[in-house]
MOPAC internal coordinates of N, CA, C and O (Angstrom, degrees):
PM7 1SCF
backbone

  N    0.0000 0     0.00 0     0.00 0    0    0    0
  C    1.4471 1     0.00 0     0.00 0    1    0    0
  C    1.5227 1   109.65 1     0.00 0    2    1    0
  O    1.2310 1   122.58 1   -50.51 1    3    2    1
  N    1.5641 1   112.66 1   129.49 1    3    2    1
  C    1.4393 1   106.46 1   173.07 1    5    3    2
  C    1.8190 1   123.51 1  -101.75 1    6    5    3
  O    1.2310 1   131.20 1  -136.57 1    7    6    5
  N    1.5126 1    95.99 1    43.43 1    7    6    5
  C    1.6991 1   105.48 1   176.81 1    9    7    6
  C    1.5747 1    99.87 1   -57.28 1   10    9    7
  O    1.2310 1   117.29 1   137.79 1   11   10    9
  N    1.2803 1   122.77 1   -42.21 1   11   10    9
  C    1.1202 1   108.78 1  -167.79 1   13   11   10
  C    1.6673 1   128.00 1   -44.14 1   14   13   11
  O    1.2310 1   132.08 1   141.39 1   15   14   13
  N    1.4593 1    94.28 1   -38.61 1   15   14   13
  C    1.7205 1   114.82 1  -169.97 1   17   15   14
  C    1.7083 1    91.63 1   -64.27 1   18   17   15
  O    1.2310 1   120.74 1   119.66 1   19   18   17
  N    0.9592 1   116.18 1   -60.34 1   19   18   17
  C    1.7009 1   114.80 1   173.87 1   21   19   18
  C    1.2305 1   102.78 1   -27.79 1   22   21   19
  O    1.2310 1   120.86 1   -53.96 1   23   22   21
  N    1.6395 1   115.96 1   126.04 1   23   22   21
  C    1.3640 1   126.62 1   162.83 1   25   23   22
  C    1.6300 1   108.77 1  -115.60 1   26   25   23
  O    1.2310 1   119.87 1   131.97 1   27   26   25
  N    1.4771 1   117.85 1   -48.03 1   27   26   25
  C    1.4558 1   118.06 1   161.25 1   29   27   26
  C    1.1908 1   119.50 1  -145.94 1   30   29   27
  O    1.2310 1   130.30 1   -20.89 1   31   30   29
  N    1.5203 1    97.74 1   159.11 1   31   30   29
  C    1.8857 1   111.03 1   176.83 1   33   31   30
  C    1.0823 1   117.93 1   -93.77 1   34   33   31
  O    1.2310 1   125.78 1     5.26 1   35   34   33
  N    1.6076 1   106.50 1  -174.74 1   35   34   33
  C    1.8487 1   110.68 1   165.27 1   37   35   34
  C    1.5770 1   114.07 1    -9.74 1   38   37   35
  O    1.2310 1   117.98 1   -92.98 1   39   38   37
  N    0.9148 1   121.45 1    87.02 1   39   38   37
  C    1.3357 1   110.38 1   150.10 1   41   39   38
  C    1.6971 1   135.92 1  -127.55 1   42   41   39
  O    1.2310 1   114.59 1    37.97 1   43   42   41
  N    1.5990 1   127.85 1  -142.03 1   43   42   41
  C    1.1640 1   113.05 1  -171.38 1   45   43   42
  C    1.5544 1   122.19 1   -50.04 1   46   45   43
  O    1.2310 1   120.40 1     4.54 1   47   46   45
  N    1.4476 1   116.84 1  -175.46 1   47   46   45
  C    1.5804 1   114.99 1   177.26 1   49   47   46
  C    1.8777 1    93.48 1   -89.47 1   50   49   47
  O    1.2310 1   142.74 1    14.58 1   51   50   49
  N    1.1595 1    73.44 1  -165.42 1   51   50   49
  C    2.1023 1    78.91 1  -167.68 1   53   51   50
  C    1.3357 1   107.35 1  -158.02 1   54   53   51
  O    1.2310 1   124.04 1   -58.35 1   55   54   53
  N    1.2627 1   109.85 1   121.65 1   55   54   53
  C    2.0026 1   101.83 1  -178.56 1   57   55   54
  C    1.6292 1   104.25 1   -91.25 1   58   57   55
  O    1.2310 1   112.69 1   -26.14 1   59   58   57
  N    1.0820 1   131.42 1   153.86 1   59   58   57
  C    1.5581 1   133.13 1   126.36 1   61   59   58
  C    1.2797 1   117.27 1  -139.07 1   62   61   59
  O    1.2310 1   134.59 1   -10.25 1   63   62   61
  N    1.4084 1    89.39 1   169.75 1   63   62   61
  C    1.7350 1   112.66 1  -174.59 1   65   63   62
  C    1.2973 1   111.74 1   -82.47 1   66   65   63
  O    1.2310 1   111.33 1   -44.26 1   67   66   65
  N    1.5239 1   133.93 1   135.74 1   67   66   65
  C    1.0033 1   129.77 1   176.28 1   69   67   66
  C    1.7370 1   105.20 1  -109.97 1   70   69   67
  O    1.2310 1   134.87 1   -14.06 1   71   70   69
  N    1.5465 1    88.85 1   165.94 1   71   70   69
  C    2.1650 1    92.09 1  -171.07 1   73   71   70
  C    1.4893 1   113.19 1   -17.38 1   74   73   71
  O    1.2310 1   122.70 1   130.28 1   75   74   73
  N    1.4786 1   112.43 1   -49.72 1   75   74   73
  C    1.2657 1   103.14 1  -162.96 1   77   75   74
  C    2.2819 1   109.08 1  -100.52 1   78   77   75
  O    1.2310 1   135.09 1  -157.04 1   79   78   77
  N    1.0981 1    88.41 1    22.96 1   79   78   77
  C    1.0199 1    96.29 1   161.78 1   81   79   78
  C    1.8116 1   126.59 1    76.02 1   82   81   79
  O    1.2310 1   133.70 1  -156.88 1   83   82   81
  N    1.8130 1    91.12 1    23.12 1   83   82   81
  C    1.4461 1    96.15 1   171.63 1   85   83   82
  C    1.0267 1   123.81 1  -102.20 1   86   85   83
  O    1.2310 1   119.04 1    -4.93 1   87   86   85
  N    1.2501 1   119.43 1   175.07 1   87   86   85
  C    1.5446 1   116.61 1  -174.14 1   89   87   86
  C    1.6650 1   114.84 1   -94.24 1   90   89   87
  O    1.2310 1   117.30 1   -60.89 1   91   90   89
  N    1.1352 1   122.74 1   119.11 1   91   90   89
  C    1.7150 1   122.96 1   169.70 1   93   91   90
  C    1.4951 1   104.30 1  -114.22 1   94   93   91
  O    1.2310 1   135.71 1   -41.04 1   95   94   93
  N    1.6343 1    87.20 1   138.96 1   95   94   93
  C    1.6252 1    88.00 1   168.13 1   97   95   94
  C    1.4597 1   120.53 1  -121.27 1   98   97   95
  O    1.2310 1   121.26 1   -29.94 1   99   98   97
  N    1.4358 1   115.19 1   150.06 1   99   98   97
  C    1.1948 1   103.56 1  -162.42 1  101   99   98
  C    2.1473 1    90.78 1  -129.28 1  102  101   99
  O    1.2310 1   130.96 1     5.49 1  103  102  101
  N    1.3883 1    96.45 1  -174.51 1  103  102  101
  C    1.1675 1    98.47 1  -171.14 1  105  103  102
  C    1.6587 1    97.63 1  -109.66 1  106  105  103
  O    1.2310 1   113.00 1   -25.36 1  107  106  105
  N    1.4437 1   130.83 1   154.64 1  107  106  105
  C    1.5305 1   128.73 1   169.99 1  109  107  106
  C    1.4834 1    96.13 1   -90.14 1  110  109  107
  O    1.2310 1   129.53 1   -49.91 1  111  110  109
  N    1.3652 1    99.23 1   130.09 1  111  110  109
  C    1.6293 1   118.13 1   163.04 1  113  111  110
  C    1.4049 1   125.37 1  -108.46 1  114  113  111
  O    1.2310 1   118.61 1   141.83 1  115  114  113
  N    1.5320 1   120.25 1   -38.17 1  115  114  113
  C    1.2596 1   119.57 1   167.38 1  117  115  114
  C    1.4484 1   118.58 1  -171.22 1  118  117  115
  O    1.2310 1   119.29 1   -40.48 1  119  118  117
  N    1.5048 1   118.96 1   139.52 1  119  118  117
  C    1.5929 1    94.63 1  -172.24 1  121  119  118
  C    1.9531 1    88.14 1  -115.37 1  122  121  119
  O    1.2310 1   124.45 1   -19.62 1  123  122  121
  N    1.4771 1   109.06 1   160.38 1  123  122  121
  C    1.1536 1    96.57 1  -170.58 1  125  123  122
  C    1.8701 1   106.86 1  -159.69 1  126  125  123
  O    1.2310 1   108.17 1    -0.57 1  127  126  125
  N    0.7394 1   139.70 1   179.43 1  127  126  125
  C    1.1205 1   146.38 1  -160.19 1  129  127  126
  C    1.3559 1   119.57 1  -130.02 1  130  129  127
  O    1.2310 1   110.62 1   -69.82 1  131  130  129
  N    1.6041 1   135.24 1   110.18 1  131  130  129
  C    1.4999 1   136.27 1  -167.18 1  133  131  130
  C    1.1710 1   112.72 1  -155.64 1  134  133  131
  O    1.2310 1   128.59 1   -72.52 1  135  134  133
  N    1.6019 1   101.06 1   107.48 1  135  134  133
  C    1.7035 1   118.61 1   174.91 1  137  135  134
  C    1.8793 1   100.96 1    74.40 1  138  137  135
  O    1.2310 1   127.21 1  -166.56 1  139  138  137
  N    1.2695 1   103.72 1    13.44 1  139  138  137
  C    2.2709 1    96.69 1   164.10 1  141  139  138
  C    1.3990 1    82.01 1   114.65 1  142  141  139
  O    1.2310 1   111.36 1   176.14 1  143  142  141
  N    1.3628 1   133.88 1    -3.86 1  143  142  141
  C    1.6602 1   115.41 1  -174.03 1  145  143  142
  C    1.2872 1   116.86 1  -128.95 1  146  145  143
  O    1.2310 1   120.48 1   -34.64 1  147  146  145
  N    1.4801 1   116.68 1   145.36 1  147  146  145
  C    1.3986 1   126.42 1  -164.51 1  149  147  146
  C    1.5255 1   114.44 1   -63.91 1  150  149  147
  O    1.2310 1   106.40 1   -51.79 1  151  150  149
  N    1.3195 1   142.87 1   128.21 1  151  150  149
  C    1.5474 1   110.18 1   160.66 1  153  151  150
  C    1.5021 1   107.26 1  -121.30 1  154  153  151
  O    1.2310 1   115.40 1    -1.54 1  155  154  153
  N    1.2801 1   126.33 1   178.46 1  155  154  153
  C    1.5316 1   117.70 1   157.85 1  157  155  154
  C    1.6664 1   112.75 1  -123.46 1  158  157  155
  O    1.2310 1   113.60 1   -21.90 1  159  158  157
  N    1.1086 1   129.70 1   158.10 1  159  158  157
  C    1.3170 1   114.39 1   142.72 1  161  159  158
  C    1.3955 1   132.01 1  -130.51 1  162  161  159
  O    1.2310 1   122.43 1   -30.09 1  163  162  161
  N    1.1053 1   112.95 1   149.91 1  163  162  161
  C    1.2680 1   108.76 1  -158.60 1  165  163  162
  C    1.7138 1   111.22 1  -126.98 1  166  165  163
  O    1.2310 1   115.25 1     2.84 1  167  166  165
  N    1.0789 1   126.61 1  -177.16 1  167  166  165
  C    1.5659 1   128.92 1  -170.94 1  169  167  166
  C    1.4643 1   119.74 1  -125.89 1  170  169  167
  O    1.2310 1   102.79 1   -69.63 1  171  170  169
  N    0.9356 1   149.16 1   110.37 1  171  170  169
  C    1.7535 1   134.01 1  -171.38 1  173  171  170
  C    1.8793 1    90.70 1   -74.04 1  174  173  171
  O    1.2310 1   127.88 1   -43.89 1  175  174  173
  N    1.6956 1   102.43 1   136.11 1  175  174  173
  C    1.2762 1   107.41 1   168.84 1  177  175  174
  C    1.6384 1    96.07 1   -86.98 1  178  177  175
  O    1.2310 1   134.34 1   -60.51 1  179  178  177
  N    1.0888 1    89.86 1   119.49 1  179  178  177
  C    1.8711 1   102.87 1   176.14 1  181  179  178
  C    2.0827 1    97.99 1   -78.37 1  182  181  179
  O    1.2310 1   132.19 1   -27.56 1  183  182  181
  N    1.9269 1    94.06 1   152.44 1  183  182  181
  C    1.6657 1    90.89 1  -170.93 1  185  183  182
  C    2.0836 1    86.73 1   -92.72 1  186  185  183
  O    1.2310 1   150.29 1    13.22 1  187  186  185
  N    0.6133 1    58.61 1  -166.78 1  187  186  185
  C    1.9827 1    75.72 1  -169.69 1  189  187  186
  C    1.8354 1   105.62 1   -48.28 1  190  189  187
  O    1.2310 1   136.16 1   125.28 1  191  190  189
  N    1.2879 1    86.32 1   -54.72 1  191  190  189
  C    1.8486 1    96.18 1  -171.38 1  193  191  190
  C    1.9320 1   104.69 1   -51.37 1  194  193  191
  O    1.2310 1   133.94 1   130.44 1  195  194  193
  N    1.6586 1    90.65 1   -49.56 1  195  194  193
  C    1.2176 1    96.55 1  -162.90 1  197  195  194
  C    2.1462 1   116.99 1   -75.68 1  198  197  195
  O    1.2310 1   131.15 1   170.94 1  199  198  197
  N    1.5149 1    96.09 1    -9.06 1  199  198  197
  C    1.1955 1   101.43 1   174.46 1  201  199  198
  C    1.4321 1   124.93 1   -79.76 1  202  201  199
  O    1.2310 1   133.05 1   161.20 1  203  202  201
  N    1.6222 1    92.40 1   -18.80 1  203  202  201
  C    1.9412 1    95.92 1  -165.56 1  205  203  202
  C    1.5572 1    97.27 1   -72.19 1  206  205  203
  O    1.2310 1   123.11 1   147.52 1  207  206  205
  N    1.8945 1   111.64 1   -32.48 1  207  206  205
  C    1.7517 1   102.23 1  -178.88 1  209  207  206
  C    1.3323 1   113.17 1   -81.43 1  210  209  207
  O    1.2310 1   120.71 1  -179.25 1  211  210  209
  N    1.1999 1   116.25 1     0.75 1  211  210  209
  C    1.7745 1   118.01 1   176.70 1  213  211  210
  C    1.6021 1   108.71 1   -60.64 1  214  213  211
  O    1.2310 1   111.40 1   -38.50 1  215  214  213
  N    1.2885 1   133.81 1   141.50 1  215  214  213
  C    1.4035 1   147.51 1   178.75 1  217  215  214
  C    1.4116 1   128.59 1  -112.35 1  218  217  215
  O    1.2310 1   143.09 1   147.72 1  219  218  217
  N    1.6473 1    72.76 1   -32.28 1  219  218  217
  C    1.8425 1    80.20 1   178.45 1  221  219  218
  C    1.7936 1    94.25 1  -155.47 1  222  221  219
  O    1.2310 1   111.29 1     6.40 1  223  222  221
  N    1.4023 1   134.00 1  -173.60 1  223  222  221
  C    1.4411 1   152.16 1  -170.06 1  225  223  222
  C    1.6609 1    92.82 1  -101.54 1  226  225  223
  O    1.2310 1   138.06 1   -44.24 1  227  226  225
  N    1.4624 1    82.61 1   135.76 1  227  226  225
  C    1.7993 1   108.65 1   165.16 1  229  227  226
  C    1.5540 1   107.16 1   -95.00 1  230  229  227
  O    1.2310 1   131.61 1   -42.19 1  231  230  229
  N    0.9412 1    95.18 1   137.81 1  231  230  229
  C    1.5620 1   119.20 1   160.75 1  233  231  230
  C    1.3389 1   138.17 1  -107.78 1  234  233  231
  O    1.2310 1   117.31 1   -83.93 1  235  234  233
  N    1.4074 1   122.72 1    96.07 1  235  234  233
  C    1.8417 1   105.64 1  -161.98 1  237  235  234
  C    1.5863 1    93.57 1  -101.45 1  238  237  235
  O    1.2310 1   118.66 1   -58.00 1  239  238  237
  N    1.2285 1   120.17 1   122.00 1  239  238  237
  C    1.7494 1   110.84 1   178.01 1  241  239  238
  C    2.1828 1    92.57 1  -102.84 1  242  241  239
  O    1.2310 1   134.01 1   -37.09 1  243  242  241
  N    1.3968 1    90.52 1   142.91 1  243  242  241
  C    1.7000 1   105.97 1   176.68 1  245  243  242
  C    2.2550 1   102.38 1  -138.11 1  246  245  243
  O    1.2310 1   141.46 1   -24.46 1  247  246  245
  N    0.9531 1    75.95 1   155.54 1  247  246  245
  C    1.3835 1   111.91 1  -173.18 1  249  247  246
  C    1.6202 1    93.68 1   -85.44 1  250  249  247
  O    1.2310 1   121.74 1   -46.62 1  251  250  249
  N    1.5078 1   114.28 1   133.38 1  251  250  249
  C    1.4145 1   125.83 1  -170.04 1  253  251  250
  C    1.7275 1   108.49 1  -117.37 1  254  253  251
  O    1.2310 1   128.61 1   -96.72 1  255  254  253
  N    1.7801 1   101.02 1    83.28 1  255  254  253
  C    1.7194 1    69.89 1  -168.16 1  257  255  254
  C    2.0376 1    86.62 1  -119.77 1  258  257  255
  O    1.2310 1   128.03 1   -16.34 1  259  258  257
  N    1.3950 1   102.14 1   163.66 1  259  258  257
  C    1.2808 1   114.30 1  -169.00 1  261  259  258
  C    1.6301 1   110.00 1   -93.63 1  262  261  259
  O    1.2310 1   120.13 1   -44.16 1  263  262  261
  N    1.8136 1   117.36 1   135.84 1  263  262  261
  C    1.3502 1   106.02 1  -139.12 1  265  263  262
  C    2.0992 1    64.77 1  -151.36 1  266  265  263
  O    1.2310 1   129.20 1   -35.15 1  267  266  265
  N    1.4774 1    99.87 1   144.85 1  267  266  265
  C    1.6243 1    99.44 1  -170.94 1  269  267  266
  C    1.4660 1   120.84 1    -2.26 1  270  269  267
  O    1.2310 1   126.56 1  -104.97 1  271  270  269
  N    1.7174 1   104.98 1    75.03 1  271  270  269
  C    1.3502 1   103.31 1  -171.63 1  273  271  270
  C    1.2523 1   140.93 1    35.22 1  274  273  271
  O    1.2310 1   130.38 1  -130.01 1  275  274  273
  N    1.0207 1    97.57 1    49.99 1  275  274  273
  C    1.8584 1   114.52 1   175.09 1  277  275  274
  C    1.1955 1    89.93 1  -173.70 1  278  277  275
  O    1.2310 1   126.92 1   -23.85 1  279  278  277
  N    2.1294 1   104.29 1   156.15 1  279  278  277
  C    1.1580 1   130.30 1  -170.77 1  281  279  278
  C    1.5632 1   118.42 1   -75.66 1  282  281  279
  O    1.2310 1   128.92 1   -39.23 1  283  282  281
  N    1.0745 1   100.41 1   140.77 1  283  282  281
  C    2.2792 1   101.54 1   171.46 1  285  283  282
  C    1.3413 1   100.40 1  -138.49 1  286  285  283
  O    1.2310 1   121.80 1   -59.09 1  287  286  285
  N    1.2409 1   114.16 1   120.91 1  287  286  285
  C    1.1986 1   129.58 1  -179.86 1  289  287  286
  C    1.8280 1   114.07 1   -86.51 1  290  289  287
  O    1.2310 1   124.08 1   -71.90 1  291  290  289
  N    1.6528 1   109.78 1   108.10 1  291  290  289
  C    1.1751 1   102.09 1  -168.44 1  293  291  290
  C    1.9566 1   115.08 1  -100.39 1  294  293  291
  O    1.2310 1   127.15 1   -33.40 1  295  294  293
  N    1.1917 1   103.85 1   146.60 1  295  294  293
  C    1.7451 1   100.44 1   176.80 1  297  295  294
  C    1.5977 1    94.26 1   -67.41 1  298  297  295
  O    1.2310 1   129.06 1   -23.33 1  299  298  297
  N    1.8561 1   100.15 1   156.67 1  299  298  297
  C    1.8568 1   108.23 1   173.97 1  301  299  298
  C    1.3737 1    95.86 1  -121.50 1  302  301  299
  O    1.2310 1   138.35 1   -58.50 1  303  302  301
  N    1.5355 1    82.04 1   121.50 1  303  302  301
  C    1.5307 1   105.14 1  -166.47 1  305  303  302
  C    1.9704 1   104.16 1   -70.41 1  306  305  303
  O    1.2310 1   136.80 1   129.54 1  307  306  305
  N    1.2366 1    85.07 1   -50.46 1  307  306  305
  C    1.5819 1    84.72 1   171.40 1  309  307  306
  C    1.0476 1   165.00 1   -60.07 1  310  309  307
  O    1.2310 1   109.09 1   -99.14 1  311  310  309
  N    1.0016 1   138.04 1    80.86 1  311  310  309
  C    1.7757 1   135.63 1  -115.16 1  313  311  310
  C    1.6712 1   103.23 1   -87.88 1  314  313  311
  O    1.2310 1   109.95 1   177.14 1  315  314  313
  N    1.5729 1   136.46 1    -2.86 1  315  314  313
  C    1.2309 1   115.93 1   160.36 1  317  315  314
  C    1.7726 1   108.96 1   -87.17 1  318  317  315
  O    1.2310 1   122.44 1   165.26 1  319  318  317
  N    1.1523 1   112.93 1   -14.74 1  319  318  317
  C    1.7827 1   118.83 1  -178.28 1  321  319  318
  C    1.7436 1    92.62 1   -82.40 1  322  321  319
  O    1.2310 1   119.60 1   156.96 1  323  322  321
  N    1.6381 1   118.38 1   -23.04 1  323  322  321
  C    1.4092 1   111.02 1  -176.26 1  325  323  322
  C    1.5657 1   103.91 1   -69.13 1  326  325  323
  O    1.2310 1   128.47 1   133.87 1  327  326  325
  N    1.3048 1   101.28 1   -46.13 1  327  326  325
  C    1.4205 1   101.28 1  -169.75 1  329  327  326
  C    1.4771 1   112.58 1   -85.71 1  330  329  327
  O    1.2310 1   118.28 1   173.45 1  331  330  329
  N    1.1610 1   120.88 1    -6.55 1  331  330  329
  C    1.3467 1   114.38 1   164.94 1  333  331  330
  C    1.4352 1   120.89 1   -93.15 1  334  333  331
  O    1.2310 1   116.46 1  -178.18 1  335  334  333
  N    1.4911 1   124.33 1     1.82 1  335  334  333
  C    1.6514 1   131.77 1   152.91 1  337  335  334
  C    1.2536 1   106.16 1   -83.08 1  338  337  335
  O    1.2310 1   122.95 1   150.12 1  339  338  337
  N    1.3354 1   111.94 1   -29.88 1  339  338  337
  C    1.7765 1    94.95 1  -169.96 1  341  339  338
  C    1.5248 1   104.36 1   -75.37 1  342  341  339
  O    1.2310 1   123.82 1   131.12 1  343  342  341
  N    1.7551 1   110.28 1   -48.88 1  343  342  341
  C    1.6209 1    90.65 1  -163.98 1  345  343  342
  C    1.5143 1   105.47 1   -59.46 1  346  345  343
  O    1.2310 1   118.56 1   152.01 1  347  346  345
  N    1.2776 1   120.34 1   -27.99 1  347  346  345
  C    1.8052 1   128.10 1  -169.79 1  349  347  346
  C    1.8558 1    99.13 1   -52.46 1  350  349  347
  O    1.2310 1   128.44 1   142.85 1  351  350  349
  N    1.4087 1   101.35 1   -37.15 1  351  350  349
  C    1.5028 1   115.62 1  -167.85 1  353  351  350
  C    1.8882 1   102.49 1   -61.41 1  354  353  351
  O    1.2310 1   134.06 1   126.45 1  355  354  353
  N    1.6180 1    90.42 1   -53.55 1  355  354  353
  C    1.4954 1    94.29 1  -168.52 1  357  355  354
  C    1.7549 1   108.37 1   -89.51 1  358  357  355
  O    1.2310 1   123.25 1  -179.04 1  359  358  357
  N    1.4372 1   111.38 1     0.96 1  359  358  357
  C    1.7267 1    97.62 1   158.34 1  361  359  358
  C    1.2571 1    94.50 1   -84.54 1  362  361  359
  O    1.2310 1    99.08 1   115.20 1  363  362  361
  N    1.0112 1   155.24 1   -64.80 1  363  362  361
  C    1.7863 1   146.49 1  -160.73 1  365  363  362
  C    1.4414 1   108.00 1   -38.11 1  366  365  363
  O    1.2310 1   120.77 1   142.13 1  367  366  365
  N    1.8449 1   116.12 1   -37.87 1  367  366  365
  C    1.1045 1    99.89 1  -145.34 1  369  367  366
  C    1.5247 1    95.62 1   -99.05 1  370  369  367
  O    1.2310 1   120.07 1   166.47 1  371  370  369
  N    1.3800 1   117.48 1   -13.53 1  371  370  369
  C    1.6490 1   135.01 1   166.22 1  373  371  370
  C    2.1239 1   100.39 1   -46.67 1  374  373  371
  O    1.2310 1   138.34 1   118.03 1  375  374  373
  N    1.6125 1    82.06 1   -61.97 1  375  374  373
  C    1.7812 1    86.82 1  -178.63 1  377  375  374
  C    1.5069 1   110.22 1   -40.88 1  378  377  375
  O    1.2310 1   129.73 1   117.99 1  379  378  377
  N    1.1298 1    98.84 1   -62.01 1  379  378  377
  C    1.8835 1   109.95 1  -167.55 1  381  379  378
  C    1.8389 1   102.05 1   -53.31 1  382  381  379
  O    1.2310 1   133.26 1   113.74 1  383  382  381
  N    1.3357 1    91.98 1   -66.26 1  383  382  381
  C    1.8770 1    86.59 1   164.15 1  385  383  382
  C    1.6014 1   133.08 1   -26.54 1  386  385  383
  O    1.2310 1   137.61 1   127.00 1  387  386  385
  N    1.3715 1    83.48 1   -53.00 1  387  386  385
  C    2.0334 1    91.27 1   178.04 1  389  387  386
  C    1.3812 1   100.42 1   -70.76 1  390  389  387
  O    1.2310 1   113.71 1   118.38 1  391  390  389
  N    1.4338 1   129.50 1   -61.62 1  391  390  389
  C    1.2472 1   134.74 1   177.40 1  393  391  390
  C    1.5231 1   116.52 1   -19.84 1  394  393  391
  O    1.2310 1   120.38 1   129.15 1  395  394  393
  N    1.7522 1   116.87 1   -50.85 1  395  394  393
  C    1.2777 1   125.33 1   158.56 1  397  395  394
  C    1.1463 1   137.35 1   -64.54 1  398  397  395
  O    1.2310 1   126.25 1   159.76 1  399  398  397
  N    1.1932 1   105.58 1   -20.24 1  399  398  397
  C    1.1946 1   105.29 1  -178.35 1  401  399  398
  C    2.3285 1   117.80 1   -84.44 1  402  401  399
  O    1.2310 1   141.01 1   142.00 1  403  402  401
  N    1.6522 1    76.82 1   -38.00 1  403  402  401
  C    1.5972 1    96.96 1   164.40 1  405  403  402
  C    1.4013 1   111.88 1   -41.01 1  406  405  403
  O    1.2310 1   122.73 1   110.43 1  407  406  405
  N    1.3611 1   112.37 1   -69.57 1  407  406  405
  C    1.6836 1   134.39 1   174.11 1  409  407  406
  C    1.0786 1   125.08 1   -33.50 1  410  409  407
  O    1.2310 1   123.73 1   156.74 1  411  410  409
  N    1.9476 1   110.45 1   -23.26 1  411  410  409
  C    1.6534 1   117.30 1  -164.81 1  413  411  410
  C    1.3406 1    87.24 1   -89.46 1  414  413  411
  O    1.2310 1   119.03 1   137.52 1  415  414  413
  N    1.4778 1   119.46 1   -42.48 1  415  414  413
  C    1.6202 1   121.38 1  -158.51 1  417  415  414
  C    1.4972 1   123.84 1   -82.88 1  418  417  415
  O    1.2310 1   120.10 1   180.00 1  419  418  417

C-alpha cells in the first residue's frame, strides 16, 4: 500500500497566478510524495459556462518545492516525470477509492 506517500487530502481551494498574472482557482485534491519529492494536485474550479463543456476532470499536477520557507508550486516540465506523477497520482487515488468503498461495506 502506498498510503504512506499520501501527505494530504481534499482540502482548501488554492489561488495562483498565471504568466500573465491572473488569478485561477483551483480545488486541492491530493498532495503526495514520489521518488523523495513533494507533488500536489489540484483541480481548476471551472465557472458555470465553462463547466457545462467539461466531459471529464482536469488535473494540474505541480512540483512542491520550498522557497524562503514557504511553498511554490512548480509546473514539470518534463513529460516522462509528467507521466510518471500522474499515473503515481491516479494509483493513490484508485487506493483511496477502494479504501471507500471498503468503509461503505
Amino acid at each position: 500500500m502506498k498510503d504512506g506517500n499520501i501527505i494530504d487530502r481534499i482540502g482548501e481551494d488554492v489561488v495562483l497566478l498565471d504568466e500573465d498574472g491572473r488569478e485561477n482557482a483551483f480545488e486541492h485534491i491530493l498532495t503526495f510524495m514520489y521518488e523523495g519529492n513533494k507533488y500536489v494536485a489540484l483541480s481548476p474550479i471551472a465557472d458555470e459556462e465553462s463547466a457545462m463543456d467539461a466531459d471529464e476532470a482536469e488535473v494540474a499536477l505541480f512540483r512542491i518545492i520550498s522557497e524562503n520557507g514557504e511553498d511554490a508550486y512548480v509546473s514539470i516540465d518534463n513529460e516522462v516525470l509528467l507521466d510518471e506523477v500522474f499515473a503515481e497520482f491516479l494509483d493513490l487515488m484508485d487506493e483511496i477509492n477502494e479504501e471507500e468503498e471498503e468503509e461503505k461495506e
